[in-house]
KOLKE-196046 format. One record per residue (C-alpha): x, z, y. Coordinates in steps of 0.2 Angstrom, whole numbers, plus 5000, padded with zeros to 4 digits. Last residue first. Example, Ala and Ser with C-alpha at 12.3 -4.5 7.8 and 13.67 -1.06 7.14 Angstrom:
2
506850364995 506250394978 
END
This chain:
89
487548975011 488848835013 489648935029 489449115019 490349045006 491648945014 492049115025 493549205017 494349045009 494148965029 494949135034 496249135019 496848965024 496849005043 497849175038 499149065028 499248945045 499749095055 499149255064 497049225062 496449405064 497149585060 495649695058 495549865064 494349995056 493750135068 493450325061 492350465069 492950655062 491550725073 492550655090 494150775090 494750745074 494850535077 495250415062 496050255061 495650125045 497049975045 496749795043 497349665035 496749515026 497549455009 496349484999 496449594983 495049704983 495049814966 493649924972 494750094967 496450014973 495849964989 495050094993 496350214988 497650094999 496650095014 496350275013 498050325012 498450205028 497650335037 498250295054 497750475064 497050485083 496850655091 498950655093 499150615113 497750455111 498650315121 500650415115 500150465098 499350295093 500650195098 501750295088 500850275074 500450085075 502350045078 502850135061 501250065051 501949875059 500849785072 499749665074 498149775067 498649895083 498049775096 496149815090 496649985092 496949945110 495749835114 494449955109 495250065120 495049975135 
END
């Protein structure tokens, strides 16, 4: 169930996600949104896929990334962008 959860959490905005997260997990979860952006900035990703890293203190500093699926016709054609290569290979 909380899989589901954080997997719900990619839908919604950074505001919503953080107070979701503080009332399922009563404050052991963190949205680190800093380490998306780092990373994005340091490998120079561009795509247009979202997804949001979500670290837990009290399990050894475990992490989960959620990733927002196909929301929209612009999502389909960044999906079918994403995965030609791998379908052709």
């Amino acid at each position: 169930m909380d899989y589901a959860f954080l997997s719900m959490l990619a839908y919604s905005n950074d505001v919503v996600s953080a107070e979701a997260l503080e009332v399922w997990f009563g404050g052991d979860a963190q949205l680190r949104n800093e380490v998306v952006t780092t990373f994005r900035n340091v490998t120079g990703v561009s795509s247009a896929v979202l997804f949001q890293l979500i670290t837990f203190s009290n399990f050894n500093n475990s992490a989960v990334v959620s990733i927002r699926g196909t929301q929209n016709s612009w999502d389909l054609l960044q999906n079918a962008q994403l995965w030609s290569s791998a379908a052709l290979l």
